[in-house]
Steps between C-alpha positions, in 0.01 A plus 500: 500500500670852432320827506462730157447867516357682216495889425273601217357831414166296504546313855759399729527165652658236751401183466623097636579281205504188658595219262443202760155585566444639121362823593537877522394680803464902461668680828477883391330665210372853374387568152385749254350268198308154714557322105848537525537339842302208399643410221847527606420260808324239195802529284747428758307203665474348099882577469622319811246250493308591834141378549369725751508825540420667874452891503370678870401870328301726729124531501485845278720374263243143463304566212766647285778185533261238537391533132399203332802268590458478854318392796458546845564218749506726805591779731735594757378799747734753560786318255642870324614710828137456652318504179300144334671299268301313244697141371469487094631187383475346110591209360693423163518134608102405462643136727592799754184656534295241613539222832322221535487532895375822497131385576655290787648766671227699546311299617762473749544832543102544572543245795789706611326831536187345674745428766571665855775742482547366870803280594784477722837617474707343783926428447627204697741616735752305312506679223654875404430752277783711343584756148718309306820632438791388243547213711211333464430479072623166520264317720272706369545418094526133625124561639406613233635195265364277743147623452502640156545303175531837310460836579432829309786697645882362592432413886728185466813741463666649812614775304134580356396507875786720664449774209112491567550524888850747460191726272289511789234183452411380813516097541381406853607165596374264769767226633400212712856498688730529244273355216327734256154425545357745312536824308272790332625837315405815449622683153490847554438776222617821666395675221191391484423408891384198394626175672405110367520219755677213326697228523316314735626185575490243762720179596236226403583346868343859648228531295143564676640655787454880388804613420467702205208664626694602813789658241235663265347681846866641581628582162141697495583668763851586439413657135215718670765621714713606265164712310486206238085482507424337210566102521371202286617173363455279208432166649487132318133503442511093544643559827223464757746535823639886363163617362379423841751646699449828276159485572519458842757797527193716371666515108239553248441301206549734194586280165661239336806478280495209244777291458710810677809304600723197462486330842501136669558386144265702290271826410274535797230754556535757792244621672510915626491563861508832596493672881241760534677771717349849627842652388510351132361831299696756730792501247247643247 
């Protein structure tokens, strides 16, 4: 994945092109001519054979980018510095555009949100909860082989990790002694003040126990501190166990990306989740 910056009189743009999970993600724009925008985004994905295209653009600017060659899978409150974001995604892969578990999950999804937000959130005295540092990528990018087949960003390489936390993502661990149990992240915009919790993974011998619900709650708190008021994640829509915890943190359900990344061996859906906070429009 490498990042491309474009200057044009007719719009500026930073965008991910991300080869591994074939698509371009849109960071930053402005523009003076909509047309232009779009079809340079089209022309690019044809060139380096992307399928997918994924472009957050700001509720005034809606009707003029969406056009005829995109469509909206959903929104993010308070994405842009406090303002909505609105996902456009299209397809040039038709295979790409459609999942056959789609119907599955929500009806999966529909037993989740009929559910009690109420639960328990109790650590064992056994266990500790601690920032990781440079010191501890390497237990950490073996967690993350352990439970991952594949995974849409580089989490199995130490480096990967110590430049993400060294840029100020926060990865809270949870150790069980001196075994890593456990381990969430939050990936900060600063720009934006925007944060996505990710990267949650837990030891498949500490599973049911709560532990990434217990890291999402701090790493919640810890970005609110810090004035970073707008939080969400993209969750594995097949995954019952995170679109519960979500759920249970009081996340809202606000979309679906289709076949959005390359994970446990495949495209996978991922399901919105988005906190509703008092704070999130103050930015405006």
């Amino acid at each position: 994945m490498h990042t491309i910056t474009i200057n044009k009189p007719e719009f500026s743009l930073q965008a991910n092109l991300d080869l591994f999970n074939r698509r371009i993600w849109v960071n930053e724009y402005s523009f003076n001519h909509a047309p232009a925008l779009r079809f340079f985004l089209l022309d690019l994905a044809k060139k380096q054979n992307i399928e997918k295209i994924i472009f957050p653009v700001k509720e005034k600017d809606l009707t003029l980018l969406q056009g005829n060659d995109f469509q909206l899978e959903g929104v993010i409150k308070g994405y842009f510095q406090g303002s909505d974001a609105h996902f456009l995604t299209t397809y040039l892969l038709e295979k790409r555009r459609t999942s056959g578990s789609l119907l599955e999950e929500e009806q999966m999804l529909q037993k989740i949100l009929g559910q009690s937000r109420e639960y328990d959130m109790i650590l064992p005295n056994r266990f500790s909860i601690k920032f990781a540092t440079s010191q501890h990528v390497e237990k950490i990018a073996e967690l993350f082989k352990t439970v991952f087949k594949s995974y849409p960003t580089p989490v199995y390489d130490s480096n990967y990790l110590n430049e993400a936390i060294q840029k100020g993502d926060l990865y809270m661990t949870c150790y069980d002694g001196s075994t890593l149990a456990s381990v969430a992240t939050a990936e900060i915009d600063w720009n934006q003040s925007h944060a996505e919790l990710t990267n949650c993974a837990t030891h498949p011998d500490y599973r049911g126990m709560g532990l990434n619900t217990i890291l999402l709650k701090r790493l919640e708190e810890n970005c609110q501190t810090k004035g970073i008021h707008c939080l969400y994640s993209l969750a594995r829509a097949s995954s019952y166990g995170m679109n519960l915890v979500f759920h249970r943190l009081g996340y809202e359900f606000q979309g679906s990306l289709i076949n959005n990344c390359h994970i446990a061996g495949d495209f996978e859906n991922m399901n919105i989740w988005v906190k509703p906070t008092l704070d999130c429009h103050k930015l405006v």
